[in-house]
C-alpha positions in Angstrom: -26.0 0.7 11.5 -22.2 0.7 12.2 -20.5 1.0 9.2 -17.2 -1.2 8.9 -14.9 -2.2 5.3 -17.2 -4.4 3.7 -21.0 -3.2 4.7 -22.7 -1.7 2.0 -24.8 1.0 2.0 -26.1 3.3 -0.9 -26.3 6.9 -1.6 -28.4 9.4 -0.2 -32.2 9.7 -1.1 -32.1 13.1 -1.9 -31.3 14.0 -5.1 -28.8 16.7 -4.8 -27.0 15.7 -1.8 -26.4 12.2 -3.8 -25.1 13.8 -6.5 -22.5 15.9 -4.5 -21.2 12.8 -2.2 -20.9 10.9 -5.4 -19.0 12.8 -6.6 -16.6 12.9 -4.1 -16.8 9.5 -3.5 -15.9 8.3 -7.5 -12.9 10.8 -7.3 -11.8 8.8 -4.4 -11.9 11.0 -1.4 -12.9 10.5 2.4 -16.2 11.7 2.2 -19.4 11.7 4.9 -22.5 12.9 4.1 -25.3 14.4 7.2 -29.0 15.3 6.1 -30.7 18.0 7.2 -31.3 16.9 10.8 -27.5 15.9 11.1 -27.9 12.3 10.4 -24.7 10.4 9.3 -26.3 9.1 5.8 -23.1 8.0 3.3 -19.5 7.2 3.4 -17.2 7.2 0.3 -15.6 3.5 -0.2 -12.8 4.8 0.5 -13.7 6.3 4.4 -15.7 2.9 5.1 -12.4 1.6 4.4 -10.4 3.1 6.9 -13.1 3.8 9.0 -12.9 0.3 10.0 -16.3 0.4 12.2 -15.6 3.7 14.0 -18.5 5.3 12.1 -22.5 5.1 12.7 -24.6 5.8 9.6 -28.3 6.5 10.3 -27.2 8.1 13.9 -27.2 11.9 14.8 -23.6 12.7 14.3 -23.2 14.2 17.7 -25.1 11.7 19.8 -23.8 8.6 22.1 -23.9 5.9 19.4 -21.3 8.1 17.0 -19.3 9.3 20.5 -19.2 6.4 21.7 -17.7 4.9 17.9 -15.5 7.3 17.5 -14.0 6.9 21.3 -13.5 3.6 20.9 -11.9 3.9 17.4 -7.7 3.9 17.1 -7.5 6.5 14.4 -9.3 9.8 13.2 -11.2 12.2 15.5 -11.3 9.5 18.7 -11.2 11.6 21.9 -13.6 13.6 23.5 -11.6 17.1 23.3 -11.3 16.9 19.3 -15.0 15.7 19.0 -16.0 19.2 21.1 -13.5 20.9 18.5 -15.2 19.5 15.5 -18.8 20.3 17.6 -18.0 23.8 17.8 -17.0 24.4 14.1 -20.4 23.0 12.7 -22.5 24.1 15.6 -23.8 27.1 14.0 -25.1 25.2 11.1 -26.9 22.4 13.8 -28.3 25.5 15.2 -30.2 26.9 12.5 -30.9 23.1 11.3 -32.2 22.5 14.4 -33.0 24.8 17.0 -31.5 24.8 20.2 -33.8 23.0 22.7 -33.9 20.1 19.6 -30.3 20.4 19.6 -29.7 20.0 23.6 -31.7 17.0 23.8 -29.9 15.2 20.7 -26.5 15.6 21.7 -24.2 13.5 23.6 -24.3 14.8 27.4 -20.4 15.5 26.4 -21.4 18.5 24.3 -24.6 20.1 26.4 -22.5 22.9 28.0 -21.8 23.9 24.8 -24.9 24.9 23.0 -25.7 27.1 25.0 -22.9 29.5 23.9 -23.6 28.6 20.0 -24.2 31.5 17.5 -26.0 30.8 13.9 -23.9 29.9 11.1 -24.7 31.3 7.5 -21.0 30.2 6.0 -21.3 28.1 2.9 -17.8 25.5 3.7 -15.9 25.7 6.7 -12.4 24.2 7.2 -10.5 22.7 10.0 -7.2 20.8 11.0 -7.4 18.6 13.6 -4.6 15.8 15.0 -5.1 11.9 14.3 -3.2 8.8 14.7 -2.5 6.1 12.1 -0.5 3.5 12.1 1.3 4.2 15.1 2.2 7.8 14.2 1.0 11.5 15.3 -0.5 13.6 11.9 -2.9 15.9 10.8 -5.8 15.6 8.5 -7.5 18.9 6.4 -11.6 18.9 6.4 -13.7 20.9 4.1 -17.0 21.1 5.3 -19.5 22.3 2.9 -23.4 23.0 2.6 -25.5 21.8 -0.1 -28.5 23.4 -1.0 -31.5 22.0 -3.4 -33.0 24.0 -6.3 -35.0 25.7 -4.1 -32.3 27.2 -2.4 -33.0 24.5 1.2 -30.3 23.2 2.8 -30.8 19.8 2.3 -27.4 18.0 4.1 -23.7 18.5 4.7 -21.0 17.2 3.0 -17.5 16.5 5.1 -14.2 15.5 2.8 -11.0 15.0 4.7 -7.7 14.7 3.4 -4.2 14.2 4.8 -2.8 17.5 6.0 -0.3 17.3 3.2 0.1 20.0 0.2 -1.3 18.7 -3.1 2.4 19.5 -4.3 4.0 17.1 -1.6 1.5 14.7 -2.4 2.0 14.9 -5.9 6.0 14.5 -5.1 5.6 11.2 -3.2 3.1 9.6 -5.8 3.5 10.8 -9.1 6.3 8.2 -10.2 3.9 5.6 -8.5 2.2 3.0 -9.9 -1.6 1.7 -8.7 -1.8 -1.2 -9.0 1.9 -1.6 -6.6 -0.2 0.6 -4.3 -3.0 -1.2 -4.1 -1.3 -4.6 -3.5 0.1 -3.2 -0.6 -3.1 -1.9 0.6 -4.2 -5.5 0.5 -1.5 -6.3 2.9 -1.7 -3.5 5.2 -2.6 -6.1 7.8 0.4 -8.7 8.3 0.0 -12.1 8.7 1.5 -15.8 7.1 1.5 -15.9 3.4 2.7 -18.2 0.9 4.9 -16.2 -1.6 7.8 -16.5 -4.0 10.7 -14.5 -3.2 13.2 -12.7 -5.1 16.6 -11.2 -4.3 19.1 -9.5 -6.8 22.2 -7.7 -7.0 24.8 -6.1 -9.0 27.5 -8.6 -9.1 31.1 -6.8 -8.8 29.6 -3.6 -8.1 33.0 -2.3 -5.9 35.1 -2.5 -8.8 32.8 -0.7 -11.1 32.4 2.3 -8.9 36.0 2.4 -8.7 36.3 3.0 -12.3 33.3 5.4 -13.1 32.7 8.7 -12.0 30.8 9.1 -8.9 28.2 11.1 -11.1 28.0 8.2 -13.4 27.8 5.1 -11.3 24.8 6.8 -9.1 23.3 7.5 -12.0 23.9 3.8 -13.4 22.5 2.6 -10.0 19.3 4.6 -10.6 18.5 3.4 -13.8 19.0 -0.2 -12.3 17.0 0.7 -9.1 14.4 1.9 -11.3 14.3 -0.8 -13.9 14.2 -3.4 -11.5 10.9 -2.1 -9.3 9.5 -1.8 -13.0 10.3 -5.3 -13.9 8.7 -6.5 -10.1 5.2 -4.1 -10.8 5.2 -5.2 -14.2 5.0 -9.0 -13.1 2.8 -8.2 -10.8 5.3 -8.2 -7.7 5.8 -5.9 -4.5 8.9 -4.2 -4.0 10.6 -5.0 -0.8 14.0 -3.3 1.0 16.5 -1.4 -1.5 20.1 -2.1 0.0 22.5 -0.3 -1.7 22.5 -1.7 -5.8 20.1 -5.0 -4.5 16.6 -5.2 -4.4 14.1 -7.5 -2.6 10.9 -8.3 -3.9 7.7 -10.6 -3.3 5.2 -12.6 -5.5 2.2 -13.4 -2.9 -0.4 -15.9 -4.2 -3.0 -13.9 -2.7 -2.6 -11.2 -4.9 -1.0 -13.2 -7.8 -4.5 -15.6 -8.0 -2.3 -18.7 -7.0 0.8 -20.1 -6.0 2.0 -20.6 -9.9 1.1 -17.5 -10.7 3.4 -16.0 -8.2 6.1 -18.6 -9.2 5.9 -17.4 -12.3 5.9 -13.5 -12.3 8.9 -14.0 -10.2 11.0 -15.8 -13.1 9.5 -13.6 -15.5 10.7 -10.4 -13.3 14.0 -11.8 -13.0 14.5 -12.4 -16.8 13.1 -9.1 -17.7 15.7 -7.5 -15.4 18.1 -9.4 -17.1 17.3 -8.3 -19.9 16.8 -4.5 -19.1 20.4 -4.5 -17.5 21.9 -5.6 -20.7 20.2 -2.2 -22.2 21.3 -0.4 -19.3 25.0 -1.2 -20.6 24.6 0.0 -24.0 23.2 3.2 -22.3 27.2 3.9 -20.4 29.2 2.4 -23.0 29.6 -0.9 -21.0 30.1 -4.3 -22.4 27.2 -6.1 -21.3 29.1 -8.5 -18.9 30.3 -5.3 -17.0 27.1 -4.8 -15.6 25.9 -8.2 -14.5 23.1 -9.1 -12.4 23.0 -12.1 -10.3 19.6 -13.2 -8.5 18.1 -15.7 -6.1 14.8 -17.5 -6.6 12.9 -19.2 -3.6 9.6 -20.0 -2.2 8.4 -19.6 1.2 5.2 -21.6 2.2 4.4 -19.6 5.5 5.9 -16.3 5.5 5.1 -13.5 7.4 4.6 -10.6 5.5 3.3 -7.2 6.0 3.7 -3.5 6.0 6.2 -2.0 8.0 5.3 1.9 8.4 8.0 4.9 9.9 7.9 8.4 9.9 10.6 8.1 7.1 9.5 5.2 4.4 6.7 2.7 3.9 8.0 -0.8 2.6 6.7 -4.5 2.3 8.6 -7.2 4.0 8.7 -10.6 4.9 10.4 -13.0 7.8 10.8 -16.6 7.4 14.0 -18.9 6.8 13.0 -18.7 3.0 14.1 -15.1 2.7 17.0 -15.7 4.6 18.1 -18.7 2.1 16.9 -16.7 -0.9 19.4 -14.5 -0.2 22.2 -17.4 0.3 20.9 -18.4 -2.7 21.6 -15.1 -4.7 24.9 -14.9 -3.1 25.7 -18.2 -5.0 24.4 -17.2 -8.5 27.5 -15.4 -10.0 28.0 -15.0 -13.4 24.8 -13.7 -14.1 22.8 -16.6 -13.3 19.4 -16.6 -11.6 19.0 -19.3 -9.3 15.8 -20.7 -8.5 14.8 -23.2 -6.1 13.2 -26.5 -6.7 10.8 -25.6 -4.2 9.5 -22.7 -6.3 9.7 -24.5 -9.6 7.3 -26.9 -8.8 4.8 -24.3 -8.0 4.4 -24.2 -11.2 1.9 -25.6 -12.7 1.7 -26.9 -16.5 0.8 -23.9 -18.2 2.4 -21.1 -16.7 5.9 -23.8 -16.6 5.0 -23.9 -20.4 4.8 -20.1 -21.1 8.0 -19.6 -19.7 9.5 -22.7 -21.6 10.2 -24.6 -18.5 9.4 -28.3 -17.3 9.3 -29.0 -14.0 9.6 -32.4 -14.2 12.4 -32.5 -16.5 15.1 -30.0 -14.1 18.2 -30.7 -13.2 19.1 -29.7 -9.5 22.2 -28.5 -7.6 22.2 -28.6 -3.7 23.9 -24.4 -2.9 26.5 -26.9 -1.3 27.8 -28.5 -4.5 28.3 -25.2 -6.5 31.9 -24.1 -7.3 30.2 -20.7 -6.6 28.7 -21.4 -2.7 30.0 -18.6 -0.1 30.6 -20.0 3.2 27.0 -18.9 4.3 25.4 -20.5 2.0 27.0 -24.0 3.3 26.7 -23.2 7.1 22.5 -21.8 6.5 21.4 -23.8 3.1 23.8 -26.4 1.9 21.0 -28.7 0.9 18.3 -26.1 -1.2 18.6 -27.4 -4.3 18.3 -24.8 -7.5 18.7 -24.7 -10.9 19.3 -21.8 -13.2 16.4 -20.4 -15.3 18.4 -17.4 -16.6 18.4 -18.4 -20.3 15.9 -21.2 -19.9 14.6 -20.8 -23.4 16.4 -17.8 -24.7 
């Protein structure tokens, strides 16, 4: 059986061996389980995940059906020099598992010239490095492999967990000031594709003049606390966190992960309000007035963006392309003063009750075309003259 994201399977019959992949497998680790005649038994969730149908459960681990999986797989162990690497460090065990003639005739014709030269294998956990590639890139995963044993003493299976070849401490570094939920929605949108979505764009209006008069010191560390207040304002809602440029942030509301198109309407006004509201405290923190740091945003919906990851060696970021992101950001361009614009498109997204929690009517708006505003730049009348927006700033406050 071919293992791929969704296919279940359960845990291993024997009692021991279940208890020690289940283990693994609640804490969240990539995991693999073999029995005692080196039959691929269990993934964790998480391996089946990214496994992605490169794995054959119920298959000797070393035989065609599992070469010829992992060969035809785009990440992991998936050619035939690292699968004779990874041979040769759990030989020993197959060995004494085994025996060699059993172990000649069950193994891929790709690793017969080497069991011959096998010795047995007492160790209790063995370790290896070995290269991979995901998503695009060159890197390195850490496995443990580890014998379990019954009461009796037996060996009753083997246990692999793989990690990224990372230090814990570096790992710790890059995901301690995360949040799981933000994570997970962008797991959900590893794969990019069209996606109806609100979009949001903000900025901090007059920003020149105020690093002119602060202390360098001072104004990074004012542009922090915004940067950081606003990605909690967008996670809070419920949002992902697009590009940071500068002191402006991007961010998106899918309806796939919202529940529905209102729902992502309406995280994205309450996001923007909530930012509003934590720049204001952000002021009191620098001795500011609060109309010295002012933060103007843009509202739209886009009905078929394309959205996605976007992976380097450098970052990992959600983003989106569509003509809706580019006129979100005409649109926030236009909303000086502190206002949030939001498009009529996105307003009525809304649907009664989530319109009415954030003290809105859709049907009773009035709408300004970016054309008509004493505020529209030049851009905005060239690219969106005619989106029509109204401000939802204090809507209710």
């Amino acid at each position: 059986m071919t293992v791929g994201r969704d296919t279940p399977f359960g845990l291993p019959e024997v009692p021991t061996l279940a208890e020690v992949v289940a283990a693994w497998g609640d804490a969240g680790h990539w995991a693999v389980a073999v029995d005692d005649q080196w039959r691929s038994l269990y993934l964790s969730d998480e391996l089946a995940s990214a496994a992605r149908g490169q794995v054959v459960v119920g298959e000797f681990m070393f035989g065609a059906a599992r070469v010829a999986a992992s060969l035809a797989g785009k990440a992991g162990i998936n050619t035939v020099e690292e699968i004779r690497a990874q041979f040769m460090l759990v030989g020993g065990w197959m060995l004494v598992d085994l025996g060699r003639e059993a172990l000649r005739e069950m193994v891929d014709p790709v690793f017969r010239d080497l069991v011959d030269g096998l010795e047995p294998c007492d160790d209790e956990a063995r370790w290896y490095e070995t290269p991979t590639i995901h998503f695009g890139g060159s890197i390195a995963t850490n496995s443990v492999w580890q014998r379990v044993r019954d009461p009796s003493g037996r060996v009753v299976g083997t246990v692999q967990v793989t990690k990224p070849a990372l230090a814990m401490g570096t790992i710790a570094m890059l995901t301690a000031a995360g949040d799981l939920g933000h994570f997970s929605r962008m797991q959900q949108l590893a794969t990019a594709g069209k996606r109806p979505a609100a979009v949001l764009f903000a900025d901090l209006e007059g920003s020149t003049q105020l690093a002119k008069r602060l202390p360098t010191a001072s104004y990074f560390t004012l542009v922090r606390r915004l940067t950081r207040a606003a990605d909690k304002c967008v996670i809070d809602a419920g949002g992902l966190v697009g590009r940071h440029a500068g002191d402006g942030v991007t961010a998106f509301f899918v309806a796939e992960t919202a529940g529905s198109e209102s729902a992502a309407a309406r995280a994205c006004i309450s996001a923007v309000r909530a930012l509003q509201a934590a720049t204001r405290e952000i002021a009191v923190r620098h001795d500011l007035a609060a109309d010295e740091i002012v933060v103007r945003a843009g509202l739209h919906w886009g009905a078929t963006l394309y959205i996605g990851s976007i992976i380097t060696s450098g970052r990992s970021e959600i983003t989106a392309l569509g003509d809706e992101v580019n006129e979100a950001a005409r649109i926030e361009a236009c909303a000086s003063g502190g206002r949030a614009l939001a498009s009529k498109a996105l307003l009525e997204r809304l649907n009664r009750e989530d319109a009415a929690a954030l003290d809105l009517d859709p049907n009773n708006v009035s709408y300004t075309q970016l054309a008509d505003l004493d505020t529209a730049t030049d851009k905005a009348r060239r690219d969106a003259p005619a989106v029509a927006v109204s401000d939802i700033a204090t809507a209710g406050h």
